[in-house]
N, C-alpha and C positions, 0 to 999 in steps of 0.2 A: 504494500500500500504506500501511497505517496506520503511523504511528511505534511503535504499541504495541498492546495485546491486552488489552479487558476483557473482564468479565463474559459469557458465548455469551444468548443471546437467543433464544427462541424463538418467531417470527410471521409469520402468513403470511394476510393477511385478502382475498386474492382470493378466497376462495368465503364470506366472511362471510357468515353470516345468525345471523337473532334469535336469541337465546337460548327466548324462549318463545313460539318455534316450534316442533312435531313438523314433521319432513322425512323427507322418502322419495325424496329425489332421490341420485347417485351423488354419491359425495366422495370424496375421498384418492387418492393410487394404490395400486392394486390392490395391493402387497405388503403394506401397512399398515390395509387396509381391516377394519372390525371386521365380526362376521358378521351383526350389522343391516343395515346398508349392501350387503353382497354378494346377503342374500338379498329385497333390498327392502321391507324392512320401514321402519316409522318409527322414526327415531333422534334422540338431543340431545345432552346435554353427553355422556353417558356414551362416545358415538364418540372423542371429541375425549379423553377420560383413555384409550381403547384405543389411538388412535393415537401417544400421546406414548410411551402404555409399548415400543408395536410399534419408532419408532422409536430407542428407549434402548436397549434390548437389542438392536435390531440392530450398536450401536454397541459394546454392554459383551457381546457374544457369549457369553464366560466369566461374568460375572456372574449371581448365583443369584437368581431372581425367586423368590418367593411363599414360603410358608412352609417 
């Protein structure tokens, strides 16, 4: 265990690919998946801002997303 607790981090580059690349392959698990990816469509960065927000609010439950 750490002596201490920084800053949370978040990375996970086993399914890295290009940036400017369109993909159409599966990514994430299925709770967090955006509905490009579910319904196989091509996807890019815009997945990877759905998946950060999926996982924040599963974390801040209470927390009030969007307007």
């Amino acid at each position: 265990m750490p002596e201490s607790i920084g800053e949370p981090v978040l990375c996970d580059f086993g399914n890295a690919v290009y940036g400017t690349k369109i993909n159409d392959d599966d990514a994430y698990p299925d709770i967090y998946r955006c509905p490009e990816v579910m319904l196989h469509l091509p996807w890019s960065y815009s997945a990877d801002i759905w998946n950060v927000g999926a996982m924040v609010s599963g974390h801040f439950p209470r927390a009030k997303i969007g307007p």
